[in-house]
PDB file of N, CA, C and O in Angstrom:
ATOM      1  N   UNK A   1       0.841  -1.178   0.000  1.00  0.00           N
ATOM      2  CA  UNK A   1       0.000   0.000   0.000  1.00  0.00           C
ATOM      3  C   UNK A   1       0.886   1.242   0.000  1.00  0.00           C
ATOM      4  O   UNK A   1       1.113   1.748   1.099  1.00  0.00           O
ATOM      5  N   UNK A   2       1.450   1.834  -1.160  1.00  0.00           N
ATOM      6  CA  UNK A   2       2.480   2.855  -1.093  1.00  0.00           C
ATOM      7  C   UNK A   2       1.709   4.196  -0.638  1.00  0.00           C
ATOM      8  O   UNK A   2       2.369   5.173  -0.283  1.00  0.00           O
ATOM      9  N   UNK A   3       0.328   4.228  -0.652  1.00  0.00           N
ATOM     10  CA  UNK A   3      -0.109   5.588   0.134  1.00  0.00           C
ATOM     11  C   UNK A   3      -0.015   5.488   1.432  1.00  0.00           C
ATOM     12  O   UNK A   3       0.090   6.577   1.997  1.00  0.00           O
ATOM     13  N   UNK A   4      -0.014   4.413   2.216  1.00  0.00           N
ATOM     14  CA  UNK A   4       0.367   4.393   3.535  1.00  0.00           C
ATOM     15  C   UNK A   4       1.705   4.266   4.011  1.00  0.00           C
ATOM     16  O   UNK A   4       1.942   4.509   5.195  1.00  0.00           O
ATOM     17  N   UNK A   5       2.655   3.893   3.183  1.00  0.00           N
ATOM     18  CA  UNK A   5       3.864   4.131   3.374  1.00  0.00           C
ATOM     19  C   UNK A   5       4.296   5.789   3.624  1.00  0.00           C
ATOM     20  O   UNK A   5       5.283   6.185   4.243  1.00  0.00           O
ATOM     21  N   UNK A   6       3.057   6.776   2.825  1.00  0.00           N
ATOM     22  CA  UNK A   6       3.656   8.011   2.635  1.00  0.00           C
ATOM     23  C   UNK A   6       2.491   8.749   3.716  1.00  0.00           C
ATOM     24  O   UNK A   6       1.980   9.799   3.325  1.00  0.00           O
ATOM     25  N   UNK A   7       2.182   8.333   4.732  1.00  0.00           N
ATOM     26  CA  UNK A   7       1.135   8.136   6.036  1.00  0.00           C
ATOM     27  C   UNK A   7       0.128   8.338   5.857  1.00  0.00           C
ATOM     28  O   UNK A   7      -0.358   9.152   6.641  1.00  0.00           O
ATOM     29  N   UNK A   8      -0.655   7.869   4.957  1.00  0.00           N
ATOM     30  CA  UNK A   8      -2.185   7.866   5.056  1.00  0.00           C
ATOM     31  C   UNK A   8      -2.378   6.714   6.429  1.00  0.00           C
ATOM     32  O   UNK A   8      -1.563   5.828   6.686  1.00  0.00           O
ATOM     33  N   UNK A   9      -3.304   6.910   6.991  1.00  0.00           N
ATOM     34  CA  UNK A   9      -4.277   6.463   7.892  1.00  0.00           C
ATOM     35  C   UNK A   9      -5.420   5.340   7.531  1.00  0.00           C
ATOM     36  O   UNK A   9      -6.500   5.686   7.053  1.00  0.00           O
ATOM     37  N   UNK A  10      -5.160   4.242   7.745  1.00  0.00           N
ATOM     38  CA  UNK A  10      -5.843   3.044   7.018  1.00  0.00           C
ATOM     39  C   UNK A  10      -6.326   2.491   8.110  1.00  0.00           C
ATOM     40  O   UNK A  10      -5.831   2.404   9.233  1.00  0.00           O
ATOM     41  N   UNK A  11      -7.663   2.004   7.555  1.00  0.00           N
ATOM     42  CA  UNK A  11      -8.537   1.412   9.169  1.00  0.00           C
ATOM     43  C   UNK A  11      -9.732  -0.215   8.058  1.00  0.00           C
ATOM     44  O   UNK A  11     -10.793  -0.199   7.434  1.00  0.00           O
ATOM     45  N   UNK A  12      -9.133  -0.843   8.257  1.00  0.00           N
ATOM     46  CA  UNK A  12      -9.509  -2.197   8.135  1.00  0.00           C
ATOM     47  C   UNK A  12     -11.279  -2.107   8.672  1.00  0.00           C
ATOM     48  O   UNK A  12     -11.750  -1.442   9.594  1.00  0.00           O
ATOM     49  N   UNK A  13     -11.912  -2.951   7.800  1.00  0.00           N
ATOM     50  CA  UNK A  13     -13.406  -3.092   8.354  1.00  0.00           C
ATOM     51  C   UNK A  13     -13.718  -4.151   7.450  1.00  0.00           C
ATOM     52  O   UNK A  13     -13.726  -4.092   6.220  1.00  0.00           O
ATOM     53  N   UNK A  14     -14.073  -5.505   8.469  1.00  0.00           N
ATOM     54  CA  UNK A  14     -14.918  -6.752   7.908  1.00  0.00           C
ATOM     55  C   UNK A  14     -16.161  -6.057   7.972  1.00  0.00           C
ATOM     56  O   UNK A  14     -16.646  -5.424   8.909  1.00  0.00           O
ATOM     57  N   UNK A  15     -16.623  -6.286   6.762  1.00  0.00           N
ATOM     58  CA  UNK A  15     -17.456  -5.753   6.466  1.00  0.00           C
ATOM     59  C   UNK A  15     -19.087  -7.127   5.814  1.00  0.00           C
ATOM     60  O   UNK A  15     -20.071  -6.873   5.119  1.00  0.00           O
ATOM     61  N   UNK A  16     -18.549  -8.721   6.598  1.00  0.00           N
ATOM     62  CA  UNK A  16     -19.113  -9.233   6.431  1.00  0.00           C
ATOM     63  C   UNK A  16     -20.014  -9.558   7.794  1.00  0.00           C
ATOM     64  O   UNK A  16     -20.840 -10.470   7.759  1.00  0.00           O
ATOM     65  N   UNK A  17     -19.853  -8.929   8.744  1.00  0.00           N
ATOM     66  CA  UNK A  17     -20.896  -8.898   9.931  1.00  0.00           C
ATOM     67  C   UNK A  17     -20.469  -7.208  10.472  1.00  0.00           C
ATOM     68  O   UNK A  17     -19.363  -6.668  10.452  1.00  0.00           O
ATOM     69  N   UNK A  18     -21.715  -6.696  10.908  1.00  0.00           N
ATOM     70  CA  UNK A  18     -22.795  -6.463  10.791  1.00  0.00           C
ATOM     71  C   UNK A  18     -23.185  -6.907   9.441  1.00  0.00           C
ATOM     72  O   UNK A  18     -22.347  -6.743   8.555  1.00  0.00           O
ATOM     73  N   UNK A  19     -24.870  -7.703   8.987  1.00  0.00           N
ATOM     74  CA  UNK A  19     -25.423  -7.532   7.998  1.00  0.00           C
ATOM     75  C   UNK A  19     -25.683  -6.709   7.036  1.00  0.00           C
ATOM     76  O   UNK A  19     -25.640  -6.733   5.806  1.00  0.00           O
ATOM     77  N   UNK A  20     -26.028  -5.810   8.036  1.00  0.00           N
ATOM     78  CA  UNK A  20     -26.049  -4.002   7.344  1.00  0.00           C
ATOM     79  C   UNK A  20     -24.730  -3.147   6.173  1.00  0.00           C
ATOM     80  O   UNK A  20     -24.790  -2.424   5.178  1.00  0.00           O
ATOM     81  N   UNK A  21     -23.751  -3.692   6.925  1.00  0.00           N
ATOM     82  CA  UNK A  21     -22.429  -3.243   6.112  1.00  0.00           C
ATOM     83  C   UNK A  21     -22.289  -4.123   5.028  1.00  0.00           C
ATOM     84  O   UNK A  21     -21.636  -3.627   4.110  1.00  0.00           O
ATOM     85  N   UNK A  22     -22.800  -5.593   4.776  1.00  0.00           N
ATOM     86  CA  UNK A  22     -22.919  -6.586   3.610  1.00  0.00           C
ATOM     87  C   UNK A  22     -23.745  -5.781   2.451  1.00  0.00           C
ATOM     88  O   UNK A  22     -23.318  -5.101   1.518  1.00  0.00           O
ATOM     89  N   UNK A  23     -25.064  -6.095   2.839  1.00  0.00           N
ATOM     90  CA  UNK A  23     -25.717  -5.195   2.364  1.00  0.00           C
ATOM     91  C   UNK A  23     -25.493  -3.659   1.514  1.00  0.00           C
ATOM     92  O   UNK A  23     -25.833  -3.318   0.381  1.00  0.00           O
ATOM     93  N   UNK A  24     -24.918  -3.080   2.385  1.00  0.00           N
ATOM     94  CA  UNK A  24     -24.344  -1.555   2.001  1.00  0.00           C
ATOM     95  C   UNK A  24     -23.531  -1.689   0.812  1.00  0.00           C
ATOM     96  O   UNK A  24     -23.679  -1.084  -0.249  1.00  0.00           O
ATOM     97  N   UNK A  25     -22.440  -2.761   1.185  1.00  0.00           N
ATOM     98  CA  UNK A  25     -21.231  -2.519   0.593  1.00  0.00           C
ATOM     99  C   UNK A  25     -20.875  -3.545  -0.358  1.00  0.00           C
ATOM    100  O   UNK A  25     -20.281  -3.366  -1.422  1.00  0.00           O
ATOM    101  N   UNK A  26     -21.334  -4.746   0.170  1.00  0.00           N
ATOM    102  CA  UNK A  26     -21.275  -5.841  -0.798  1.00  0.00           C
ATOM    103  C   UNK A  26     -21.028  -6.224  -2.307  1.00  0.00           C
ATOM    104  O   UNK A  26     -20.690  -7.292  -2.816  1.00  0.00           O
ATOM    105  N   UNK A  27     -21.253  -5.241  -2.739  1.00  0.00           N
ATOM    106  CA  UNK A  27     -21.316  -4.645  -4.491  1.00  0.00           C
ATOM    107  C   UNK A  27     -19.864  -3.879  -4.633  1.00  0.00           C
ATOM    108  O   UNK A  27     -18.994  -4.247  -5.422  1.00  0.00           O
ATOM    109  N   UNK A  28     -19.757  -2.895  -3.854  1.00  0.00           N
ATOM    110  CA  UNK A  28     -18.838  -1.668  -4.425  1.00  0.00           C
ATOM    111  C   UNK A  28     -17.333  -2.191  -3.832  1.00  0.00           C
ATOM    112  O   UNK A  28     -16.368  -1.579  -4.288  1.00  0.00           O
ATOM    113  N   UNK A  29     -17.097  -3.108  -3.002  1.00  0.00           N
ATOM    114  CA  UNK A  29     -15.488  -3.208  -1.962  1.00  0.00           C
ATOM    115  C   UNK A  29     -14.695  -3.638  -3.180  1.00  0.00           C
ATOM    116  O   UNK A  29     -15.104  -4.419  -4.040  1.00  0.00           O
ATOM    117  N   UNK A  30     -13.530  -3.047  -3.157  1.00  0.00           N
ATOM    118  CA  UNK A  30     -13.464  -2.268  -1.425  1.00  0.00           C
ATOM    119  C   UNK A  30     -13.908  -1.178  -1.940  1.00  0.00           C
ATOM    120  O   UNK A  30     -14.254  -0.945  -3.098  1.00  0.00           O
ATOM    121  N   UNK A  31     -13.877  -0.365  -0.815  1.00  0.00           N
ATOM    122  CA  UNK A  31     -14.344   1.491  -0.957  1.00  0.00           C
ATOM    123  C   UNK A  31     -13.955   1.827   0.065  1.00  0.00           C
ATOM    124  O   UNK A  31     -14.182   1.417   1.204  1.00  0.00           O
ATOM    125  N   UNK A  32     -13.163   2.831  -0.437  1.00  0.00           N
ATOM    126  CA  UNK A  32     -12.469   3.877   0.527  1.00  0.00           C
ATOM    127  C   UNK A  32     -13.771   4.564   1.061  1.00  0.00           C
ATOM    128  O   UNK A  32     -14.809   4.560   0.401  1.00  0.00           O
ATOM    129  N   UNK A  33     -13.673   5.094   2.167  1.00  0.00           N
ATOM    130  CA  UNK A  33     -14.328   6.260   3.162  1.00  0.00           C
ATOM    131  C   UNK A  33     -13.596   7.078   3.675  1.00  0.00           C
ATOM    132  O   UNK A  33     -12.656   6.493   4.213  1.00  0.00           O
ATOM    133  N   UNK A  34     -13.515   8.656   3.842  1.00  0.00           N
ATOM    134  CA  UNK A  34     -12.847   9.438   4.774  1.00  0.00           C
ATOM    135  C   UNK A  34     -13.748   9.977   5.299  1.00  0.00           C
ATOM    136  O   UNK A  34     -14.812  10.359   4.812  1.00  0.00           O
ATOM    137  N   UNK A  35     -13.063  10.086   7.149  1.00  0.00           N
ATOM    138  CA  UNK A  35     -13.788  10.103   7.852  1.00  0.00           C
ATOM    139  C   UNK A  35     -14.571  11.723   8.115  1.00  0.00           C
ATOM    140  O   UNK A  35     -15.648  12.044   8.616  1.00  0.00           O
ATOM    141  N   UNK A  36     -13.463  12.487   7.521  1.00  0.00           N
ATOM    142  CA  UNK A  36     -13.426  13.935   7.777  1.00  0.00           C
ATOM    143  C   UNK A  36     -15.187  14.489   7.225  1.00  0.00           C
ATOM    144  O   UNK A  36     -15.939  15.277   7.798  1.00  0.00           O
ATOM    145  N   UNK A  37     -15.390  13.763   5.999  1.00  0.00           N
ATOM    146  CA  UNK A  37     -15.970  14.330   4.685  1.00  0.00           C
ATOM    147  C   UNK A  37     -17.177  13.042   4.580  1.00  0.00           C
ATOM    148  O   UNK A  37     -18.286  13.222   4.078  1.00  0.00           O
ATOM    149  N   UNK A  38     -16.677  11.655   5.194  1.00  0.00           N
ATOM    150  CA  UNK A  38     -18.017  10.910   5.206  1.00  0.00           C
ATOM    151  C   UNK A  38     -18.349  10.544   3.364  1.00  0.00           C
ATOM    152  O   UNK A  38     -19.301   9.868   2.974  1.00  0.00           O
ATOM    153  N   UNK A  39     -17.172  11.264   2.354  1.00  0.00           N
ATOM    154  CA  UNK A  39     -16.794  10.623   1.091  1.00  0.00           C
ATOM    155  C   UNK A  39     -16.670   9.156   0.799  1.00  0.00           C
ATOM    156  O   UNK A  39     -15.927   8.578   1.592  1.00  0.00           O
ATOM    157  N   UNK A  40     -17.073   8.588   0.094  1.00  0.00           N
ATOM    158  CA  UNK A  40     -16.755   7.255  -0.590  1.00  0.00           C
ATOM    159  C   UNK A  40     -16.540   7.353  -1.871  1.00  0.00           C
ATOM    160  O   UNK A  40     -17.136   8.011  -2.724  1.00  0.00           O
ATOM    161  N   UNK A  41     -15.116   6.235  -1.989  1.00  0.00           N
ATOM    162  CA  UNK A  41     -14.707   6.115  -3.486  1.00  0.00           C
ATOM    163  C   UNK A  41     -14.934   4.498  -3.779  1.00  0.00           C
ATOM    164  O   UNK A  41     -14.222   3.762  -3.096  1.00  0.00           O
ATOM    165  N   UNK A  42     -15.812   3.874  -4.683  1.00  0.00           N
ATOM    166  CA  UNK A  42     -16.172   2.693  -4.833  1.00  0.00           C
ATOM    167  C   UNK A  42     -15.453   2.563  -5.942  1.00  0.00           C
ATOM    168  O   UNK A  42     -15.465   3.377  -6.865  1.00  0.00           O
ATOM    169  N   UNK A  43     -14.471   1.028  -5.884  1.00  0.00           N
ATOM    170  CA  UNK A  43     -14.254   0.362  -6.758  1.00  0.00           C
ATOM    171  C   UNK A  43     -14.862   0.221  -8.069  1.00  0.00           C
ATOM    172  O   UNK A  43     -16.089   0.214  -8.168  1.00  0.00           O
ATOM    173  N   UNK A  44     -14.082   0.103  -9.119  1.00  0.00           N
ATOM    174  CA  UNK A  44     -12.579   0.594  -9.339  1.00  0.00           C
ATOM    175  C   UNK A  44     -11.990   1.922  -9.066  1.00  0.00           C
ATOM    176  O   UNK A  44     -12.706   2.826  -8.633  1.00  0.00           O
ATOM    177  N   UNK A  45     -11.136   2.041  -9.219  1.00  0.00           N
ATOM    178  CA  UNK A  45     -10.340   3.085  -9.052  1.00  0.00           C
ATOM    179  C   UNK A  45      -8.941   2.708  -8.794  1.00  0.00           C
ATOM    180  O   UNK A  45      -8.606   1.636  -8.292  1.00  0.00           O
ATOM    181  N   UNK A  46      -7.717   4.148  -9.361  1.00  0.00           N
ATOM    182  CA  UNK A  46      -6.721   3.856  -9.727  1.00  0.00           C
ATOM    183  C   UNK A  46      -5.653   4.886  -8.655  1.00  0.00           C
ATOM    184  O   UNK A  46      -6.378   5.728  -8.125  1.00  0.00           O
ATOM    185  N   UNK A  47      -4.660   4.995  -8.349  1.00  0.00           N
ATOM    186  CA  UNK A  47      -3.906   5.640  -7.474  1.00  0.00           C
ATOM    187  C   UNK A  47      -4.072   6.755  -7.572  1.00  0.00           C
ATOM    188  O   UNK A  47      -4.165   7.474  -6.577  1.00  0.00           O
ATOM    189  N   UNK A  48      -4.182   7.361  -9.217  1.00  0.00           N
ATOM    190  CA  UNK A  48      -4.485   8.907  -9.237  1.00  0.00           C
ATOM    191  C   UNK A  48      -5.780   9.243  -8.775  1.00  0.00           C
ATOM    192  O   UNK A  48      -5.899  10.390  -8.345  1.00  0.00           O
ATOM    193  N   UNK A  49      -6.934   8.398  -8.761  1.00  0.00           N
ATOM    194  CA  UNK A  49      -8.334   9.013  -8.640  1.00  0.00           C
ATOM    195  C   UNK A  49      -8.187   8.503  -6.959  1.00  0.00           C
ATOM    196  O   UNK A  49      -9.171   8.957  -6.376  1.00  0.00           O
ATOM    197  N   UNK A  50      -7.471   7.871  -6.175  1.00  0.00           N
ATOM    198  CA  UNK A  50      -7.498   7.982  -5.021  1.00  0.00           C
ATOM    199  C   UNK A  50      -6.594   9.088  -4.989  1.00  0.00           C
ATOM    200  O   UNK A  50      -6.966   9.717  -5.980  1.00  0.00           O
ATOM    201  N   UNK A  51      -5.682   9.709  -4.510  1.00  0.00           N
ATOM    202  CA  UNK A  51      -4.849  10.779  -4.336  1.00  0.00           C
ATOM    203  C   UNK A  51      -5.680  12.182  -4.749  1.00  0.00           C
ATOM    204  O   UNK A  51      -5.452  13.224  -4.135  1.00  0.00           O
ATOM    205  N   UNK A  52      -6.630  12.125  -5.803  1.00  0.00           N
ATOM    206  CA  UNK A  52      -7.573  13.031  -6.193  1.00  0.00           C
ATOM    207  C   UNK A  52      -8.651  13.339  -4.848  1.00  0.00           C
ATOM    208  O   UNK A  52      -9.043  14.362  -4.287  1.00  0.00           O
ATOM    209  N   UNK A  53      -8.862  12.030  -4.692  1.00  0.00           N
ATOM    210  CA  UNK A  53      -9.977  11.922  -3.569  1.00  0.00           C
ATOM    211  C   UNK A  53      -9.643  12.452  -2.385  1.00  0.00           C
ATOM    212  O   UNK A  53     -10.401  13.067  -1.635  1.00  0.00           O
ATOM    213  N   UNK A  54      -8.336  12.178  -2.189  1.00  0.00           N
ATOM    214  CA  UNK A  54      -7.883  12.566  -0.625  1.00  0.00           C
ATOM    215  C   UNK A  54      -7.580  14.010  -0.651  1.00  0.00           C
ATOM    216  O   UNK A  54      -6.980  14.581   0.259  1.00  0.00           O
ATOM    217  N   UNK A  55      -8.085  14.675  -1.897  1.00  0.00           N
ATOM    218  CA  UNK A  55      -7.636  15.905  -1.555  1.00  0.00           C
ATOM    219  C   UNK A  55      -8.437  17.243  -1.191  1.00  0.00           C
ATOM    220  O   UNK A  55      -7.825  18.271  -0.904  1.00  0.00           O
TER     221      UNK A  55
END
């Protein structure tokens, strides 16, 4: 993960219990979320359109 090498903040989520988060997400994972902005970037996506996102 070379964006976390350069310190992004990465937070892991099974996202196969709660049901609710299956449901939600099940289609789009992975998908980024920031927490600041409550943004989601759903799969696909490429290093530039994440680095876009984080900005």
């Amino acid at each position: 993960m070379p964006l976390v090498e350069h310190g992004l903040m990465v937070e892991l989520i099974d996202i196969t219990d709660p049901e609710d988060l299956t449901d939600a997400y099940g289609l789009r994972i992975p998908v980024l979320r920031r927490v600041d902005t409550g943004a989601e970037l759903d799969w696909p996506f490429d290093a530039d359109q994440v680095v876009a996102f984080l900005r």
